[in-house]
N, C-alpha and C positions, 0 to 999 in steps of 0.2 A: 422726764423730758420737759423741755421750755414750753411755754402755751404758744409762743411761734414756731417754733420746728411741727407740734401738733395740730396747728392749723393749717402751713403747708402743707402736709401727709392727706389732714384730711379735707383740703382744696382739690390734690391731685384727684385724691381718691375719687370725688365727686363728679370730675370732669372725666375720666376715663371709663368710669361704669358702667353709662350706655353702652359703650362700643365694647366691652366688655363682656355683657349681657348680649349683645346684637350679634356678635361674633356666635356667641353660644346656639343662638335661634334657626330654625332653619323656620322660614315661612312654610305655608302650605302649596301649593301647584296647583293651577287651574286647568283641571283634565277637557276632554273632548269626548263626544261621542259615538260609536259606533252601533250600525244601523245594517240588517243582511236585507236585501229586497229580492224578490224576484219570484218565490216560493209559492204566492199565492196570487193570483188574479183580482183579489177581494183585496187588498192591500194598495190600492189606488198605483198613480202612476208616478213615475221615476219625478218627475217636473215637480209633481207636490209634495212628494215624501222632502225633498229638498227645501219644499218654500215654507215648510213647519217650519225654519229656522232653532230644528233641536238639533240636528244632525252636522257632526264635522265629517265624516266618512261613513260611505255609502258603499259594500261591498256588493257586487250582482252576482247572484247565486242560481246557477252555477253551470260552467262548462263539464260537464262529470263525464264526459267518455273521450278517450283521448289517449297515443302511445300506442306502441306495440304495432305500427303499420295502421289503426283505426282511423276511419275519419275522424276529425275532430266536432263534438256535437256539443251546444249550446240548450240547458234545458229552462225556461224562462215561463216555465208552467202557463198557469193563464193570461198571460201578459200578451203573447203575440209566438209568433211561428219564424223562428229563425232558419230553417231550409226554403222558406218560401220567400225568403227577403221582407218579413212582413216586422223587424225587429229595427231595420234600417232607421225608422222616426226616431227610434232614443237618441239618436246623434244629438239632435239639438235640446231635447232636456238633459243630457251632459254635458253640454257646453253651459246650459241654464245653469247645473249646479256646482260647478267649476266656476260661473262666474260671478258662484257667491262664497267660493276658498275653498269648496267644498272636494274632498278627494274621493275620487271615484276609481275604486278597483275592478277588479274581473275577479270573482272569487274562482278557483278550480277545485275538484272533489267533491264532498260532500258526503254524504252518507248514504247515499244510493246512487250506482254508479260503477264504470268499469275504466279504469285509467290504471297504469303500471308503468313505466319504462325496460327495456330489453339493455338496453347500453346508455353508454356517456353520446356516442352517437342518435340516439331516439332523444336522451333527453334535449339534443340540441337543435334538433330540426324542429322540434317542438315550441324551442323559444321563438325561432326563427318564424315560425307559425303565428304566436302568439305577437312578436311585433308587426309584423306585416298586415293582421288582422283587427288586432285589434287597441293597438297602441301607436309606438311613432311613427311605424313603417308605410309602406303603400301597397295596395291588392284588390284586386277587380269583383271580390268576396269578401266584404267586409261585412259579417254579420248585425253589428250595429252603428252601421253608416261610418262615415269619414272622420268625426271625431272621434282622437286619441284618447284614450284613456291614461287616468293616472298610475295605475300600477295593476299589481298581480297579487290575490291571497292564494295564500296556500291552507286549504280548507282538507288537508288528508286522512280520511279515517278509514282506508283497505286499500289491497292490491298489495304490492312490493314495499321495501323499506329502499329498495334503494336507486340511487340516483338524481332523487329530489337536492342536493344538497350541489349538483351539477347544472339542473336548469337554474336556481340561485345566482349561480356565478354567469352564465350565460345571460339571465335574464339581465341583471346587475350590468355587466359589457355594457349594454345598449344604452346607459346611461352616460355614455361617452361620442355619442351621437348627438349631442345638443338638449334635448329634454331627459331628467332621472326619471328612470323608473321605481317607483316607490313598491317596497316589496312589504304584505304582512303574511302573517300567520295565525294559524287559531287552533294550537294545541293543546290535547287533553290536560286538566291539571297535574295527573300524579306524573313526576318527573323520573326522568326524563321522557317526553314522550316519545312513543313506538316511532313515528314515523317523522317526527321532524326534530325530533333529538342532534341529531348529524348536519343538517340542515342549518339550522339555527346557531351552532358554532361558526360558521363563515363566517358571522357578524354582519353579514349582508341587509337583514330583517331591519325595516324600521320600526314597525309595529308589531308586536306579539301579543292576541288578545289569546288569551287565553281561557279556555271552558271549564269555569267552575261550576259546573251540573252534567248530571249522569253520572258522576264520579263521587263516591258519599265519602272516602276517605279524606278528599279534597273540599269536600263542597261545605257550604250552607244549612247545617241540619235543626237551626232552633241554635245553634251555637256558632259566634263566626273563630271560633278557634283556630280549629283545622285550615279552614278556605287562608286566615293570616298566615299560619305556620306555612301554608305550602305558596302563596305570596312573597315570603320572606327568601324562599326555596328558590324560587321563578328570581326573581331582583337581587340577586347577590350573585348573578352569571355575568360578567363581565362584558359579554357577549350581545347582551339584550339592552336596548336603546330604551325604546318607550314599552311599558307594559300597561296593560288591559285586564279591567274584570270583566270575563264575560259571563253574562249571564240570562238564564230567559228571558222575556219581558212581560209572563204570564206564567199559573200555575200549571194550564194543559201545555204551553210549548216546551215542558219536556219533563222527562219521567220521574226527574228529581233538581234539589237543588234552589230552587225560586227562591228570591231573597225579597223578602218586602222593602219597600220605599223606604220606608223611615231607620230602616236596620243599614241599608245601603247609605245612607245619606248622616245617619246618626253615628255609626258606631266604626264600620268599616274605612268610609273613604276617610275619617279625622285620622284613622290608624297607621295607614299606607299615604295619603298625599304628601307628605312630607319629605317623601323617595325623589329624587331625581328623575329617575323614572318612569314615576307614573304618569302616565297616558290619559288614563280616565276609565269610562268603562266600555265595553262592546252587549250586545243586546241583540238576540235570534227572539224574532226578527218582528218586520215592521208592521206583518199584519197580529200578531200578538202584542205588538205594541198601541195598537188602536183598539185593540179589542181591552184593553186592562189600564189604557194613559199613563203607561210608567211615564214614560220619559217628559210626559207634561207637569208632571212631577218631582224629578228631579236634576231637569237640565241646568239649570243655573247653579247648583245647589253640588256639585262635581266638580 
């Protein structure tokens, strides 16, 4: 070959390589953070968990009785007494943390607690409940004041498998009223789970944090092996928009699972942010989170 034809070749060469290389690259994704409040009295108040500026979502934990003909009951532990209207002030520290981007849900279920649905019919008076009360709707019982709220978790862990995958599509509707309703979930890791398996195929879900702890198959054990493989499991569902690690934010907030700092920020999230996917992480909850400073730790750093 002529030393000119070789020099073109490898002019071209030179000029196309970045984009060739860049083409290859996927950068990394700058996730968000998820934060449960409500659980503890000792966990300060909705206004300041917000003005930490660690938190992008603020789920309130939790309406847990509800369906089946039950009144609908709001449990907000030490915080304040929602049958006495004593819950009514949060209005304006949601508006406070709304009107720093911040998305604030209604978590429902939980882990203690009596909620099921009987029909497509319960599950729909339900939503209808549910906007009127405490999102865009309007009601002379608004357990926490006149500000809407941004959306709805789905926090399920007993009662029935089904019909959840019906308030979904209901809740979802009302997003056709002028403001969305943003819908998450916080399903067991081993897949599919029990109860929102179904659910979660609508594709309705923005958020899916999902619980890696209390589940050792799935979890954190001194190895993030497992917790990736069933990450890879959860994010290869076509179905699932943003995904979430969740995880304690302390070694007592739960039985298993607790990932240290430097394992979450070193090892895992370089592994997974590259997903499209990824969300960021989720963290139960915010008075485990003050008691251990994760997230003072690694909110920039996600």
């Amino acid at each position: 070959m002529c030393p000119t034809k070789l020099y073109i070749i490898l002019s071209v060469f030179l000029i196309l390589f970045p984009f060739l290389t860049q083409a290859r690259y996927t950068p990394p994704h700058r996730g968000g953070i998820a934060i449960y409040w409500g659980q503890n009295g000792n966990e300060g108040r909705l206004n300041e968990t917000c003005a930490t500026g660690r938190y992008n979502y603020v789920n309130l934990a939790f309406l847990n009785i509800f369906g089946g003909g039950q009144v609908p009951s709001l449990n907000l532990a030490g915080h304040c007494d929602p049958p006495s209207g004593g819950c009514v002030g949060l209005s304006s520290e949601i508006q406070y943390c709304q009107s720093l981007g911040i998305k604030v849900l209604l978590s429902l279920g939980g882990g203690i607690g009596n909620y099921s649905f009987s029909s497509t019919d319960d599950a729909k008076n339900f939503a209808e409940y549910l906007y009127n009360n405490y999102l865009g709707g309007q009601s002379n019982s608004r357990p926490l004041g006149h500000a809407p709220l941004d959306g709805i978790d789905f926090d399920i862990e007993s009662g029935s498998v089904l019909y959840w995958d019906d308030l979904a599509r209901f809740l979802h509707d009302f997003s056709r009223r002028g403001r969305k309703v943003y819908l998450g979930a916080a399903p067991q890791c081993p897949f599919p789970d029990k109860y929102m398996g179904t659910p979660l195929k609508t594709g309705l879900f923005d958020y899916v944090w999902v619980q890696f702890y209390n589940n050792p198959p799935c979890e954190y054990n001194g190895n993030i092996t497992n917790l990736i493989n069933s990450w890879n499991l959860w994010s290869s569902q076509n179905y699932i928009k943003k995904l979430f690690v969740g995880l304690p934010a302390a070694t007592q907030a739960a039985g298993s699972g607790f990932m240290p700092p430097d394992v979450l920020t070193g090892h895992v999230v370089p592994a997974i942010n590259r997903s499209p996917k990824y969300g960021g992480v989720m963290f139960w909850s915010k008075f485990w989170d003050d008691q251990s400073g994760y997230t003072t730790r690694i909110f920039n750093l996600v």
